[in-house]
C-alpha positions in Angstrom: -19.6 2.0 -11.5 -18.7 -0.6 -14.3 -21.3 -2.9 -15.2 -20.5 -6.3 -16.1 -22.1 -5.6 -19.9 -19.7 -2.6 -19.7 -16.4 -4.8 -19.5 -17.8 -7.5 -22.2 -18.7 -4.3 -24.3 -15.2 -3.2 -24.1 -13.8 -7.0 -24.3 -15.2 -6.8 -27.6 -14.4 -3.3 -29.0 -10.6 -3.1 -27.9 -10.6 -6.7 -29.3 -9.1 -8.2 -26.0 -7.0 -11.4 -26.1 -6.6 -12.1 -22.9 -7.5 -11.2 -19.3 -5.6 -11.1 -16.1 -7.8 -11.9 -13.2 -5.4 -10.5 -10.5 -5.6 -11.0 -6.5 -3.0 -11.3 -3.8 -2.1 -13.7 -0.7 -2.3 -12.7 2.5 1.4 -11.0 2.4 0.3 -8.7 -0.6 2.2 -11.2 -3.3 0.2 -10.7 -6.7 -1.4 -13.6 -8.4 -3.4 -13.9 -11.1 -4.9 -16.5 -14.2 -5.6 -15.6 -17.7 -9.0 -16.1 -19.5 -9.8 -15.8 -22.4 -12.9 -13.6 -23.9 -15.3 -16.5 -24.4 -14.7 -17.5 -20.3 -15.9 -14.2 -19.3 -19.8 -15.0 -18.9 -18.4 -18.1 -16.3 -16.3 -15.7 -14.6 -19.0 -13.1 -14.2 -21.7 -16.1 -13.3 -19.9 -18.3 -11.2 -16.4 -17.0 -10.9 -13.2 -18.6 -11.9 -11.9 -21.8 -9.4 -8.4 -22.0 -8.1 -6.1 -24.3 -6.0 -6.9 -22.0 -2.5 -4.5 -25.3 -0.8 -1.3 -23.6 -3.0 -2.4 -19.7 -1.2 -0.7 -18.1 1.8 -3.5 -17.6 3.6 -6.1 -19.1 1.9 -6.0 -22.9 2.3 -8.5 -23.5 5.7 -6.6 -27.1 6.1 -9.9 -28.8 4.5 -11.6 -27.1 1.7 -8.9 -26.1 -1.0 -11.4 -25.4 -4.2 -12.4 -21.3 -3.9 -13.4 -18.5 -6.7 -12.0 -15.4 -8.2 -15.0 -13.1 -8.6 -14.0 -10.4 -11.2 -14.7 -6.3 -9.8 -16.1 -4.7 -13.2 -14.7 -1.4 -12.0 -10.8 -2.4 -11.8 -10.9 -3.2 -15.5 -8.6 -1.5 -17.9 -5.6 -2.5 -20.8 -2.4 -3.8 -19.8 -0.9 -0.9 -22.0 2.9 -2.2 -22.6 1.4 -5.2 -24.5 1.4 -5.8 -28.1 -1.1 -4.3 -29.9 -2.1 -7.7 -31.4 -3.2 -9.5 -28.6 -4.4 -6.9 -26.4 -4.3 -8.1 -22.6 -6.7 -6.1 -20.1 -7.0 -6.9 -16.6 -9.6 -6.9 -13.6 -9.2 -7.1 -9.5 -10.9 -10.1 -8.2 -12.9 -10.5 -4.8 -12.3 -14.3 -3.4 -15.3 -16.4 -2.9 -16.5 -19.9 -1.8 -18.3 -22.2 -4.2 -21.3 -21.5 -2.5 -20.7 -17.6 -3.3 -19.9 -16.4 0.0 -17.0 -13.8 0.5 -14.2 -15.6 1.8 -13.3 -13.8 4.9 -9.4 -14.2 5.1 -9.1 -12.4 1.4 -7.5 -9.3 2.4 -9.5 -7.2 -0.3 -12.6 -8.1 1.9 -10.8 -6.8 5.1 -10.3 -3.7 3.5 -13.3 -3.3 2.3 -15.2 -4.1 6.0 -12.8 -1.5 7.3 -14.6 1.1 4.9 -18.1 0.0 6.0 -16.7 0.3 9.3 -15.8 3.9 8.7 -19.1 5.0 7.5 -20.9 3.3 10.3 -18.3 5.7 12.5 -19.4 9.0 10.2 -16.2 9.3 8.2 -14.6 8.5 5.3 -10.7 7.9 4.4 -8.7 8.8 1.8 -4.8 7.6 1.2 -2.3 9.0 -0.9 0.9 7.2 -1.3 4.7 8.0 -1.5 6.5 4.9 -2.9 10.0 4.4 -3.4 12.2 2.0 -4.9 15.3 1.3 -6.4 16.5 0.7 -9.5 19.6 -2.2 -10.1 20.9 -3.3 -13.2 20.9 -6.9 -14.3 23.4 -9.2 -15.0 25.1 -10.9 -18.0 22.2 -13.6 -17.4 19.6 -11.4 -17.0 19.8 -11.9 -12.9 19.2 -8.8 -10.5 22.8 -7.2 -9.0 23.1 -4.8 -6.8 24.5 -2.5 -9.2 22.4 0.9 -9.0 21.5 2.5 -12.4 22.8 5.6 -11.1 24.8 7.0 -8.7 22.4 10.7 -8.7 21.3 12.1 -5.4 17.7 13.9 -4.3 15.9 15.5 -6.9 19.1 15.5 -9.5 18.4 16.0 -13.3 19.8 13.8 -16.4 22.4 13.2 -16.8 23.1 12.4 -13.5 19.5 10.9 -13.0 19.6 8.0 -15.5 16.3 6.6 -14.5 13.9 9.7 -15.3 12.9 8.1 -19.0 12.0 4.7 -17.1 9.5 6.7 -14.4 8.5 8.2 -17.4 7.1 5.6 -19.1 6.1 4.1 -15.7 3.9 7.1 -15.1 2.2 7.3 -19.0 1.3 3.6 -18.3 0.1 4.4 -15.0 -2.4 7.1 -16.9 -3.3 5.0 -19.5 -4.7 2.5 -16.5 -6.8 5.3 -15.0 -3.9 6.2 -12.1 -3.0 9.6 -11.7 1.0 9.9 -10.5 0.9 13.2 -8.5 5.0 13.9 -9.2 8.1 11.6 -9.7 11.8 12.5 -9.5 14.7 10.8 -8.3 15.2 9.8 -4.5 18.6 10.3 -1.8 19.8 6.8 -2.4 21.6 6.0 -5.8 19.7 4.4 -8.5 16.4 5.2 -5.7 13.3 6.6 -7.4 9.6 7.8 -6.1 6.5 8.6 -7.8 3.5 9.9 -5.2 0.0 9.8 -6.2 -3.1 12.3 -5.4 -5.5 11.1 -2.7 -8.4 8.5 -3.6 -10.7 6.1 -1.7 -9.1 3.7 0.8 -9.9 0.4 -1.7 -9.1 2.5 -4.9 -5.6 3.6 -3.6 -4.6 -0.4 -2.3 -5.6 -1.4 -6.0 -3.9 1.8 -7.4 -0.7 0.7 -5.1 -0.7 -2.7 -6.1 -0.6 -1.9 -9.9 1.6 0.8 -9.4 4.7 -2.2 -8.0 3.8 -4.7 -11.4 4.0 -1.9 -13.8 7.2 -0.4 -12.0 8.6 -4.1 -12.1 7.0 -4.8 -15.6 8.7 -1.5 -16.9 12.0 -1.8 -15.3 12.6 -5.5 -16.6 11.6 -4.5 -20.2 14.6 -1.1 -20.1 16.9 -4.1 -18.7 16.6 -3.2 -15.0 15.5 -4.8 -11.6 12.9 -2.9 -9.7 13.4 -3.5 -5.7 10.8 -2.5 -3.2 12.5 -3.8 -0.1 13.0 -1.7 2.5 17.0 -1.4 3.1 18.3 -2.9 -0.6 21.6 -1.7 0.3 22.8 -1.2 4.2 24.6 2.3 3.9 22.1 3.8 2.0 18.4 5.4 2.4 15.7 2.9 2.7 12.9 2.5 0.8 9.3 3.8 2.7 5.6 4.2 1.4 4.8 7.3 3.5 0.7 7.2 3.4 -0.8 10.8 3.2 -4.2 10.3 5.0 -7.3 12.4 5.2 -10.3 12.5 6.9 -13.7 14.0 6.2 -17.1 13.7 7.2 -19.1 11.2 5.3 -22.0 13.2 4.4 -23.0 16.1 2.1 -22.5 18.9 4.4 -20.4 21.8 4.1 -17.1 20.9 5.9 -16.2 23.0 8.7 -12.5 24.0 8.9 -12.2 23.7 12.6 -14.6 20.3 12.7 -12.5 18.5 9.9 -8.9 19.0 11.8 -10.3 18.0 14.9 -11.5 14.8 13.1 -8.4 14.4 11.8 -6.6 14.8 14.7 -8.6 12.3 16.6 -8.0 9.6 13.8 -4.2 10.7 14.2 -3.8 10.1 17.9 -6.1 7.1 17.3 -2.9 5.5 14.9 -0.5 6.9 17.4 -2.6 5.0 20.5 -1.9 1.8 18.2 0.7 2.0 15.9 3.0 -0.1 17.9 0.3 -3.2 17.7 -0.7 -2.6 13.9 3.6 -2.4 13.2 3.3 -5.6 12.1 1.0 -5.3 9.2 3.1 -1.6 8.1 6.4 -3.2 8.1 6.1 -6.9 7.7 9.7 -8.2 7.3 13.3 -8.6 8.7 14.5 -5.8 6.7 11.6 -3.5 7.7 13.7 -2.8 11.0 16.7 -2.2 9.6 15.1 0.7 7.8 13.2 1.9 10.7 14.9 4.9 12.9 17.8 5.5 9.8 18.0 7.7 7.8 14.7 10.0 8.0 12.5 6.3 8.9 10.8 7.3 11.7 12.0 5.1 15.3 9.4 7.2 18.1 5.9 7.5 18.3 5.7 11.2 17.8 4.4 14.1 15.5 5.2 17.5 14.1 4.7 19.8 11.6 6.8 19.8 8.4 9.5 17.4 10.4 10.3 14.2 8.8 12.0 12.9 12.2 8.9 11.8 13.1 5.7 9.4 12.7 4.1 11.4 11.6 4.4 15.5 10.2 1.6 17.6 8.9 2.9 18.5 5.5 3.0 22.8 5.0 0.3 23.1 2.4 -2.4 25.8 1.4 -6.1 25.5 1.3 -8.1 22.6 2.0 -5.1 20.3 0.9 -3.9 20.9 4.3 -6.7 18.6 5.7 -4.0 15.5 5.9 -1.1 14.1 7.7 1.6 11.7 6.4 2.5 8.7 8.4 6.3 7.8 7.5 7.0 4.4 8.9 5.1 1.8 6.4 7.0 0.4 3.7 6.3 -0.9 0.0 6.8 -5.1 1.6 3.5 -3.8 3.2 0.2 -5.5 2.0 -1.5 -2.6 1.2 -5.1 -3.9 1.7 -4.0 -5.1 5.0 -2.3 -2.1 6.3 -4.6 0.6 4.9 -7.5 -1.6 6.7 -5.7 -1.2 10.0 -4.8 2.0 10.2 -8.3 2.9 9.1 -10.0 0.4 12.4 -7.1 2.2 14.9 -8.3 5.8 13.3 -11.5 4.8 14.2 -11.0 4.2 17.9 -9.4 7.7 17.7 -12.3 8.8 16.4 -15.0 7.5 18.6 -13.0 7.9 22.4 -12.2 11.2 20.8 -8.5 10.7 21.2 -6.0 13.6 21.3 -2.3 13.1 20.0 0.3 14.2 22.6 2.3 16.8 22.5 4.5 18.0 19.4 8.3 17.1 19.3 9.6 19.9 17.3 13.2 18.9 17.5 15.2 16.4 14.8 14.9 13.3 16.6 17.9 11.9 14.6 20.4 14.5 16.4 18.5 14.9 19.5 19.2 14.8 23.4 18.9 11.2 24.6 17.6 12.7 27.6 15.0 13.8 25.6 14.5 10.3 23.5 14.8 7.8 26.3 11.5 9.3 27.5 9.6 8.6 24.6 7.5 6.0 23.2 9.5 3.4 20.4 8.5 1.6 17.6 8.9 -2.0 17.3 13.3 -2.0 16.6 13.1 -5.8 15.5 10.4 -8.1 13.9 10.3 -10.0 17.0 8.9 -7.2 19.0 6.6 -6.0 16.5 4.7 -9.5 16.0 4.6 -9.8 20.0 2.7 -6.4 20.4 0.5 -7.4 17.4 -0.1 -11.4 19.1 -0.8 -9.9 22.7 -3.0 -7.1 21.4 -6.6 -7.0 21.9 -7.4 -4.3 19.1 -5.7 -6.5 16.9 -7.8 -9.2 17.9 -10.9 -7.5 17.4 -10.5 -6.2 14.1 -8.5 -9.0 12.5 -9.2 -12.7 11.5 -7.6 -14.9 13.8 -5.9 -17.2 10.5 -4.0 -14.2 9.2 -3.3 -12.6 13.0 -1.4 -16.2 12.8 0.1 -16.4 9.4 1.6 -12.7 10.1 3.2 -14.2 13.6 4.5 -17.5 12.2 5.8 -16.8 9.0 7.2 -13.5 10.3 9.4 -16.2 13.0 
């Protein structure tokens, strides 16, 4: 862990200009304010103030006046900056003047989840799939709908016109301390996807979040629009965030093959007992739903091996890498903290009433029998439906704060 003389040491050695103090609203939107190197010591001591009244989900209707407290250990160089002038940028917790946490930040939820977890005996990991497409811009430098590209899955140059941009989205991504696992081009034209190895719940919402700006930062600077939505263009595949989770003990001990799947299946059928409550909070917006049960977006609450029909698949992997499962129905409009932190409290209910998932569908669920389909359990097929499972749920209600339970339900109407 990063101390704070460890960031003002490197302030001063990389001969930083300015930093970023970065946080989102309760929707996952980034924010931030620039300090400068002589405003650090305040930030560290007393944090930096900000209107909270202006905040999706942070303005309590009375106080507006709250702090950005800086985490030492999200600090690293804004690499596509100028050399002169070196920008360097830092997550922030959100407090009240008093120095309280604030409870509605997001960040916090996610990271009460975690203590949650360990309290339970386990500990959660997330790798993330991300897609996105890639449009060219207009005359005026405004977003079309234009694809880059018109290459299919996995296609090389010169078909694939975007690998030189997810290449320098993936040395930026390095030079930040992030990891990209792989990268190639998706099924839709101009669509793209870079994966990234597993990390710790909090570490792989931070990773997530920087991996969109720098995606967005890059594509605008090669003279291209970057859009995470989840259908950008009705015909075509959508764009998902398919979450690779794992589950381990969280202690020292040697893990036991047969132990660790059964933990993970628990957690599994603990996400499956929920999923269509927390649906909400994994796929937040109109267009969510017109991605969900198309092309290879999941529609039923099922599982499989290797099947990407489903909710979920166990990937065909060797070794311990095979301790995971990918859940396919979240997409990149999802506020990571937010989602990551509920799937984590709904694993955990798997976890403790020791949960088992039901049976596997091994069929493609895309061409199957409707007399096979109309038996089984949906996901949410509009917004509507998913914000009243999340509003009548009691899990929900337990795990979340009530102001962003309500944000989620109004501003999703």
């Amino acid at each position: 862990m990063k101390s704070t003389q460890d960031v003002k040491n490197f302030i001063e050695e990389e001969n930083i200009q300015f930093i970023k103090l970065m946080y989102i609203d309760a929707f996952g939107v980034q924010k931030n304010i620039a300090i400068m190197p002589d405003e650090l010591e305040r930030a560290f001591r007393g944090g930096i103030s900000f209107d909270a009244s202006a905040i999706a989900g942070f303005d309590d209707g009375i106080r507006s006046d709250l702090f950005l407290d800086p985490d030492p250990d999200t600090l690293t160089i804004v690499p596509w900056r100028p050399i002169e002038g070196k920008v360097a940028r830092m997550f922030c917790d959100v407090r009240y003047p008093s120095g309280k946490i604030y409870g509605d930040d997001t960040r916090q939820i996610l990271k009460q989840a975690i203590v949650a977890a360990h309290q339970a005996g386990i500990r959660v990991n997330f790798g993330a799939e991300v897609e996105f497409y890639l449009f060219r811009l207009d005359e005026n430098g405004e977003p079309t709908r234009i694809p880059q590209d018109h290459a299919s899955y996995m296609d090389s140059e010169p078909l694939d016109r975007g690998a030189n941009i997810r290449r320098d989205i993936c040395f930026s991504l390095i030079d930040m301390g992030i990891r990209p696992e792989a990268s190639h081009h998706e099924q839709g034209p101009g669509q793209n996807e870079i994966d990234f190895r597993y990390s710790d719940a909090l570490t792989a919402a931070d990773n997530n979040l920087t991996f969109k700006w720098v995606v967005k930062s890059i594509a605008e600077s090669n003279g291209m629009w970057a859009d995470f939505s989840p259908k950008p263009i009705d015909d075509e595949p959508g764009n998902g965030m398919h979450l690779n989770i794992s589950v381990m003990k969280d202690d020292e001990s040697e893990p036991d093959d047969e132990e660790v799947r059964k933990l993970n299946m628990e957690f599994m059928a603990g996400i499956m007992e929920h999923i269509r409550e927390i649906t909400l909070f994994l796929n937040p917006t109109q267009g969510s739903y017109r991605r969900l049960g198309n092309m290879k977006a999941p529609g039923f609450v099922s599982w499989s091996e290797q099947n990407r029909s489903q909710l979920i698949r166990i990937p065909a992997v060797k070794g311990t890498e095979g301790r995971r499962f990918e859940l396919r129905s979240p997409d990149p409009t999802a506020n990571p903290y937010l989602a990551y932190a509920m799937l984590i409290y709904a694993g955990i209910d798997g976890v403790k009433h020791h949960l088992t998932p039901p049976d596997p569908v091994d069929q493609n669920l895309y061409t199957a029998d409707p007399r096979l389909t109309e038996t089984m359990k949906k996901l949410p097929s509009k917004l509507e439906e998913a914000i009243r499972y999340a509003a009548d749920s009691i899990f929900v209600k337990n795990v979340l704060p009530e102001n962003i339970l309500r944000l989620y339900c109004e501003r999703s109407r």
